[in-house]
LUMSE-314069 format. One line per 10 residues: number of its first residue (from 1); for each residue z, y, x of N, C-alpha, C, CB. Coordinates in steps of 0.2 Angstrom, whole numbers, plus 5000, padded with zeros to 4 digits. Glycine has a CB too. Layout:
N
NUM = Z/Y/X/Z/Y/X/Z/Y/X/Z/Y/X  ...
% end
This chain:
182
1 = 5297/5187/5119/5295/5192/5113/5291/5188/5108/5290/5198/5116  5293/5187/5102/5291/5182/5097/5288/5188/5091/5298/5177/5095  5281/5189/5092/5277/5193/5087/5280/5191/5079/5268/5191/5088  5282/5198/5076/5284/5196/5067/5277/5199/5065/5293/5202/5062  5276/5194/5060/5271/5198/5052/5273/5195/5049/5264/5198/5050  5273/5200/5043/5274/5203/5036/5272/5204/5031/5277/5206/5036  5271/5200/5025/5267/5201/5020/5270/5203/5014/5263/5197/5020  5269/5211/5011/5273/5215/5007/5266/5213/4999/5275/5225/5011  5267/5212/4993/5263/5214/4990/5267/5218/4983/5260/5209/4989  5261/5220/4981/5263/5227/4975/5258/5226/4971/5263/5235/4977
11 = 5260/5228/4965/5252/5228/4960/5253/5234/4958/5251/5223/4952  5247/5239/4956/5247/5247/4956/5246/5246/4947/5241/5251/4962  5250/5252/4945/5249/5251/4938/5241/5253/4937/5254/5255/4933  5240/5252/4930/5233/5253/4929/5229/5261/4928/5232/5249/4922  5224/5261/4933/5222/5270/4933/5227/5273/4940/5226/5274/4923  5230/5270/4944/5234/5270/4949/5233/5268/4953/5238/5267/4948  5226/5264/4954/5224/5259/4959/5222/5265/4966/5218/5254/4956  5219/5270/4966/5217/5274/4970/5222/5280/4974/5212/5277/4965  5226/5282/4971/5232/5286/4970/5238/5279/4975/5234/5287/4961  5236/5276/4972/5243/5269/4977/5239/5271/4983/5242/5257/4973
21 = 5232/5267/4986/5229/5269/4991/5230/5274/4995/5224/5268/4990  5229/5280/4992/5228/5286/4996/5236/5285/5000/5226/5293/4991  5241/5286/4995/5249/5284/4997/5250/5280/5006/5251/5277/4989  5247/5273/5003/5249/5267/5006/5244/5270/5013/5246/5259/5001  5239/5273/5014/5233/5276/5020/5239/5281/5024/5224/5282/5017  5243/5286/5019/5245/5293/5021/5254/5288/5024/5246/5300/5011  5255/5285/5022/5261/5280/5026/5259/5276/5029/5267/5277/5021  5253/5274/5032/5251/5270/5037/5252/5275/5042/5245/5267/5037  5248/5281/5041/5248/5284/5045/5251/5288/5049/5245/5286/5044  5258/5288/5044/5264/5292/5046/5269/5287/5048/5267/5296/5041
31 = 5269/5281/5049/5272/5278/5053/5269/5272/5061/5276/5275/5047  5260/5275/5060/5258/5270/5065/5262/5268/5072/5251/5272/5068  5267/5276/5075/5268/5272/5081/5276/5272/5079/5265/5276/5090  5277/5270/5074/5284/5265/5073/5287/5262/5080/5283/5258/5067  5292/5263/5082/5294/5261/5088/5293/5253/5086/5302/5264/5091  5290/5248/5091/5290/5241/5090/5285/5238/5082/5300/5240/5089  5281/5242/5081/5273/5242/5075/5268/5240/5080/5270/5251/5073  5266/5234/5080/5257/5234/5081/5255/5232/5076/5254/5230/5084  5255/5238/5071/5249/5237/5068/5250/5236/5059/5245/5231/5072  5246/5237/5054/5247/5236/5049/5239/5236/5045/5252/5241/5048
41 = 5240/5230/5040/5233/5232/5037/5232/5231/5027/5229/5226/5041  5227/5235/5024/5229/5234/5018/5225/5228/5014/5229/5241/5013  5224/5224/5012/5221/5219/5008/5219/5223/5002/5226/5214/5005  5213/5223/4999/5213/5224/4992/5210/5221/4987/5211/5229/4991  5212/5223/4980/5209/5215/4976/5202/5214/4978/5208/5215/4966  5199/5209/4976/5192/5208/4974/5188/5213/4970/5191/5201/4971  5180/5218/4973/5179/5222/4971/5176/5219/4964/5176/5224/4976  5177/5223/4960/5173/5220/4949/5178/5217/4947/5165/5212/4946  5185/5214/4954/5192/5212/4947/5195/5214/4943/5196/5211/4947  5198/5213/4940/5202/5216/4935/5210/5215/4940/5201/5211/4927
51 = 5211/5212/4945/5218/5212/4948/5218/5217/4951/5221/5206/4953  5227/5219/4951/5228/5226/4955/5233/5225/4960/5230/5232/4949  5231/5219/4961/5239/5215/4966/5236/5217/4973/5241/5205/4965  5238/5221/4976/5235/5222/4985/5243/5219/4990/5234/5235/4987  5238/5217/4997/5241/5214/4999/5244/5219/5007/5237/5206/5000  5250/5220/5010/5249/5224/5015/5253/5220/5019/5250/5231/5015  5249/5220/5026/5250/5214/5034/5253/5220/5038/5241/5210/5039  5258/5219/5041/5261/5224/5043/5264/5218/5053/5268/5226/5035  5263/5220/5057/5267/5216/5062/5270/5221/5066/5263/5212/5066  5274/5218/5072/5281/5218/5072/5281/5214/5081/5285/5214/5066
61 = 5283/5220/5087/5284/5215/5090/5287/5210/5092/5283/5216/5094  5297/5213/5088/5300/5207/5086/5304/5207/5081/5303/5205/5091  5308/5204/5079/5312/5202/5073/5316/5210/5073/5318/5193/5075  5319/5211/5077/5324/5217/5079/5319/5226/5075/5325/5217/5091  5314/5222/5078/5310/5230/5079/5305/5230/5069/5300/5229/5089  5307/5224/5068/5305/5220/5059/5310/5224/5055/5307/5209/5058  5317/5223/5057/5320/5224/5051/5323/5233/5052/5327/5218/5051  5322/5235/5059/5322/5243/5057/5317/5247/5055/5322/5247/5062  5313/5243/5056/5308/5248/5049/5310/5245/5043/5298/5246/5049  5309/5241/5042/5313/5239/5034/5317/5244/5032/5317/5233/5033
71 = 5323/5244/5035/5328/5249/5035/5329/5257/5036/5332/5247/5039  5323/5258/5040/5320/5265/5041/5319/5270/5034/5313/5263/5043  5323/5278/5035/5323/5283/5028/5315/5281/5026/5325/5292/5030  5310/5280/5033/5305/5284/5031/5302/5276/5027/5300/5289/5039  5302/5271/5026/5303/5266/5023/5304/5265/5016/5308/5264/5025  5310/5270/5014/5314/5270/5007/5311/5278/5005/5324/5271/5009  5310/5281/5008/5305/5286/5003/5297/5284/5002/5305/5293/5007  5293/5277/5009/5288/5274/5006/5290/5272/4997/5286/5267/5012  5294/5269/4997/5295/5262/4993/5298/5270/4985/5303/5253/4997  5300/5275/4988/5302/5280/4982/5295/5282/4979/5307/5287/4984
81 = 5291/5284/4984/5287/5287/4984/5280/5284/4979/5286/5289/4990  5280/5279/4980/5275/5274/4977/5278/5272/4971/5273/5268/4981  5284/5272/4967/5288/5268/4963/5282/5271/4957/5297/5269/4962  5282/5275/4954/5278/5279/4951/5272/5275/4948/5277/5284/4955  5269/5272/4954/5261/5270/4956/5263/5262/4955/5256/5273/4967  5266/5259/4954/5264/5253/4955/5271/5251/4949/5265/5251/4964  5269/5243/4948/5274/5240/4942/5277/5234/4947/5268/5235/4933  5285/5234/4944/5289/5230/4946/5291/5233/4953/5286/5222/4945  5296/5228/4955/5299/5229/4966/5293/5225/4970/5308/5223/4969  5295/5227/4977/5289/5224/4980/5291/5217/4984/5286/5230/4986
91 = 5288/5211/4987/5288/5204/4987/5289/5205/4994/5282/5199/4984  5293/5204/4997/5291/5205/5006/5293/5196/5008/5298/5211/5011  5288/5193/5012/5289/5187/5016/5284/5187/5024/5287/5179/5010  5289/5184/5026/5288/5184/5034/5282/5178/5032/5296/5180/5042  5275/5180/5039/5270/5174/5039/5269/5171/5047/5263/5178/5035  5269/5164/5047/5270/5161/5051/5261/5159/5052/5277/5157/5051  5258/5161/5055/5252/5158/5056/5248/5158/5052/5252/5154/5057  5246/5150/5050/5241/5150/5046/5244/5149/5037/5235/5145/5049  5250/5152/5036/5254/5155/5030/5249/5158/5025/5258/5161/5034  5247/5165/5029/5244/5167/5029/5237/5167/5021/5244/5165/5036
101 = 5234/5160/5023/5228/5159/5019/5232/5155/5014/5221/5157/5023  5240/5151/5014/5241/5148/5009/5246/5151/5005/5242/5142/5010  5246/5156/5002/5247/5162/4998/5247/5162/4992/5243/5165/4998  5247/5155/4990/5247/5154/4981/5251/5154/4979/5245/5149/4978  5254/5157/4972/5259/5156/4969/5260/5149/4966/5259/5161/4964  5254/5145/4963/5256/5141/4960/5259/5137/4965/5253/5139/4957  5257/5137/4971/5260/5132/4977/5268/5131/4977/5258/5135/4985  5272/5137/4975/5279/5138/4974/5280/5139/4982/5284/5132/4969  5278/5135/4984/5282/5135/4992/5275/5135/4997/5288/5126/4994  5275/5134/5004/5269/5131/5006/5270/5126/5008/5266/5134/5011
111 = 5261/5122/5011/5263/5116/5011/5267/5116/5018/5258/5111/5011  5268/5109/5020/5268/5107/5028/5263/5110/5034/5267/5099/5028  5266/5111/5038/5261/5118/5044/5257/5112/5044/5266/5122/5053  5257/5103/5046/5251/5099/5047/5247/5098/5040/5254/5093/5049  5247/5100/5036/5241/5100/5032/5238/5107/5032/5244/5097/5023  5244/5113/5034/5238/5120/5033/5234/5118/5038/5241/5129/5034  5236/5116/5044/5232/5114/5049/5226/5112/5048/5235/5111/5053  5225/5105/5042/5221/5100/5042/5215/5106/5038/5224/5092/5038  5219/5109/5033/5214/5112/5029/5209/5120/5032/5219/5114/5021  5214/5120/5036/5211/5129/5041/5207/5123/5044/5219/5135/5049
121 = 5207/5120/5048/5200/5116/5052/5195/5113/5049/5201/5111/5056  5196/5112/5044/5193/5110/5037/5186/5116/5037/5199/5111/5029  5190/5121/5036/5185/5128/5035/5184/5130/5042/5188/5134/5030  5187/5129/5049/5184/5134/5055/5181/5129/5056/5187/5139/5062  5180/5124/5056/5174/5121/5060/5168/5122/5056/5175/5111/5061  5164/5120/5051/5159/5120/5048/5156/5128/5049/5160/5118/5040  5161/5132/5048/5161/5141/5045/5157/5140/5053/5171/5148/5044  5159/5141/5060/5159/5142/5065/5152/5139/5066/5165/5141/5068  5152/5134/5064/5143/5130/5066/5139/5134/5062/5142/5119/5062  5139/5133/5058/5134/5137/5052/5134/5145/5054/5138/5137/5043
131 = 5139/5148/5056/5137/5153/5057/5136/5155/5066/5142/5158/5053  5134/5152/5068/5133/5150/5077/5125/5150/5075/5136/5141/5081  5125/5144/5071/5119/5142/5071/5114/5149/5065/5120/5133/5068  5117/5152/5063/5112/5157/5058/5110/5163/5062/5116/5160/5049  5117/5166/5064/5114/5172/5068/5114/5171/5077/5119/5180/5066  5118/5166/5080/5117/5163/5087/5109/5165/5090/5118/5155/5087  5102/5164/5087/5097/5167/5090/5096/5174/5091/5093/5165/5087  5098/5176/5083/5099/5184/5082/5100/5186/5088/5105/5187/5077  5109/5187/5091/5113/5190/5095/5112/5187/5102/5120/5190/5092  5106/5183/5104/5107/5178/5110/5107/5186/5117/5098/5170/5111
141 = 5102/5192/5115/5100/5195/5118/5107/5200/5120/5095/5198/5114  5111/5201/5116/5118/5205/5117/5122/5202/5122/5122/5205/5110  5129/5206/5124/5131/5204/5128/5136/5200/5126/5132/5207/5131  5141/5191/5130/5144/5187/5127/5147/5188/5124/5146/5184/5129  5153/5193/5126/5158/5197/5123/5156/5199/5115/5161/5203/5127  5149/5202/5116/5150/5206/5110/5147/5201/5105/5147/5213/5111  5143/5197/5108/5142/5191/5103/5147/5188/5099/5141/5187/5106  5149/5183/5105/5159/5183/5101/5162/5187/5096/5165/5185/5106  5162/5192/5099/5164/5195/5092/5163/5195/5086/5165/5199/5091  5155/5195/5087/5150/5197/5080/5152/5192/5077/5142/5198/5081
151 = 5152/5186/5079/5152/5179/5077/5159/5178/5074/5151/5174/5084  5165/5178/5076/5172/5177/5075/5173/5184/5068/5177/5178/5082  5170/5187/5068/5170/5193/5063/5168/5191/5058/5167/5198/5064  5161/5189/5059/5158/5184/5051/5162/5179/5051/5150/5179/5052  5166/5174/5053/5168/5170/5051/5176/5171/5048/5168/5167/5056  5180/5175/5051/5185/5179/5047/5185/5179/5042/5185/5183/5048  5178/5184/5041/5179/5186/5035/5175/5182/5028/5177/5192/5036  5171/5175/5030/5169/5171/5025/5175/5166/5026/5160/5169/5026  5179/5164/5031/5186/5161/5030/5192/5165/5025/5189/5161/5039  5193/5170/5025/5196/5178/5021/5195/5175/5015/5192/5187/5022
161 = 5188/5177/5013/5186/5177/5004/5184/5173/5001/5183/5182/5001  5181/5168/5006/5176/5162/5003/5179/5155/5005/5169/5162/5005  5179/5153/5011/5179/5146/5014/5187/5144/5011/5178/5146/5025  5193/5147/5013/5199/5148/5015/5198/5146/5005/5202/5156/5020  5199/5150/5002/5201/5150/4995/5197/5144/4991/5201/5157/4990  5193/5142/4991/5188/5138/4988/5192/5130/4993/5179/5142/4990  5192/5130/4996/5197/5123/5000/5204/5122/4996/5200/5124/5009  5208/5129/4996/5212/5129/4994/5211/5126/4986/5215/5133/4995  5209/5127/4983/5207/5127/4978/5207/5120/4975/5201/5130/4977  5201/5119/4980/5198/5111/4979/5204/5106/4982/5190/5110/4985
171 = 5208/5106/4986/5214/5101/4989/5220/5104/4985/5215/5099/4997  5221/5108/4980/5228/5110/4977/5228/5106/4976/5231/5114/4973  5230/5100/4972/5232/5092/4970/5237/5089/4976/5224/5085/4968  5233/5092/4984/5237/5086/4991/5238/5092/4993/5231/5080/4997  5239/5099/4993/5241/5103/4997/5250/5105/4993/5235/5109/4997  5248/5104/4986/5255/5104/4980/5260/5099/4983/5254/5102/4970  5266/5103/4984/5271/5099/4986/5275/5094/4979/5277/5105/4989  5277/5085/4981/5278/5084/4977/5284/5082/4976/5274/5080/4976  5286/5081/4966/5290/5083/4963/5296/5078/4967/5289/5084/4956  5302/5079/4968/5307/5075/4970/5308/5071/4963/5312/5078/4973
181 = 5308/5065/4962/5312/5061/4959/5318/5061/4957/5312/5056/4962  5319/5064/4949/5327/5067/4948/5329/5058/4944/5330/5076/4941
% end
């Protein structure tokens, strides 16, 4: 069984942003136990931005169980039903790992899975020390598990909006695939 995820994005026209949401909650909900669905999640811009480009993670337990929801009525009346709320068609690409955080358009492509690699360790190692070490005393009293989590949760999520984009940022020059020689 080879887990699919899927990353769909849409930009909600302006004054639409809310209305798209409520939509996109009301068709999570109406399709959570999609035969062969684990799960789905929505991205949304950065709170004070001005972008209205939301991102939705959608997985799949396999390729097979991927493309009947795509194909699914209840699918084609999502995608009718929102046309309204949102500008342009929607972008769908499969994400293989750590895909995922290299997301840029200007990248055109991604890099090589050995450099996402170099630059994702780049940011869990430090993220993971630093934040071991800030609240690690805090949570010593809790129990391991729930530690763990606490921990991998902070880190997620300062890897998500901070660590992750700000690397990328900083190595686009060696992460940009280079130009072939015409």
């Amino acid at each position: 069984m080879d887990t699919v995820h899927v990353a769909i994005t849409r930009i909600a026209k302006p004054g639409c942003e809310k209305d798209f949401e409520r939509a996109l909650i009301k068709f999570f909900s109406h399709t959570a136990d999609f035969p062969g669905s684990l799960g789905a999640q929505l991205i949304r811009p950065m709170p004070g931005s001005e972008d209205r480009k939301y991102g939705i993670m959608r997985s799949f337990v396999d390729k097979k169980q991927q493309e009947a929801f795509y194909q699914s009525d209840a699918f084609a009346e999502w995608v009718e039903t929102v046309q309204p709320l949102v500008e342009d068609d929607y972008e769908r690409k499969p994400l293989h790992g750590l895909e995922a955080f290299f997301d840029d358009p200007s990248l055109a492509i991604h890099p090589p899975k050995w450099k996402m690699a170099i630059v994702t360790w780049l940011g869990v190692w430090p993220t993971v020390f630093v934040v071991s070490q800030l609240i690690g005393p805090l949570i010593k009293p809790i129990p391991a598990i729930a530690a763990t989590g606490l921990v991998t949760l902070v880190v997620v999520i300062l890897l998500t909006w901070a660590v992750m984009p700000g690397l990328i940022k900083l190595l686009h020059p060696w992460l940009k695939p280079v130009p072939a020689d015409t």
